[in-house]
C-alpha positions, 0 to 999 in steps of 0.5 A: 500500500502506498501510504503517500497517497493519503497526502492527496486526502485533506481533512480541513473544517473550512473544506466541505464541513471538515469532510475529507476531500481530494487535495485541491477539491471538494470532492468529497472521498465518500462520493468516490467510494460511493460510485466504485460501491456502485460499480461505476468504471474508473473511467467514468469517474475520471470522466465525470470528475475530470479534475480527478486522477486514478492515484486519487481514487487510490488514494480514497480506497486507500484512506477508506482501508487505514480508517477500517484497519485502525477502527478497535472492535470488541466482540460482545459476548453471549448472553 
């Protein structure tokens, strides 16, 4: 994984109510995730958001990955 791909995410307050979004943007990661969610091709993404590249859909999937890798569980017990 590519970890310097998460530097084309931005987390800012004044961006987006603090959404994280592509760097120079306010493409929120949450609508790139929800159109590969949708099995939208790549393609099209980068056609409809030209100002996009494929290392920043990287980069959401990416940053998507490190939120789920980091999240703690604890697993409930039987009653």
């Amino acid at each position: 994984m590519d970890k310097k791909l998460l530097n084309r995410i931005v987390v800012d307050p004044k961006i987006m109510i603090g959404k994280p979004v592509i760097k120079g943007t306010r493409i929120p990661v949450e609508l790139i995730l929800k159109k590969l969610a949708q099995n939208i091709d790549v393609k099209e993404i980068l056609e409809d958001f030209p100002r996009l590249t494929i290392e920043d859909i990287k980069a959401s999937v990416i940053y998507a990955e490190s939120l789920v890798e980091n999240t703690d569980v604890f697993p409930l017990l039987p009653q």
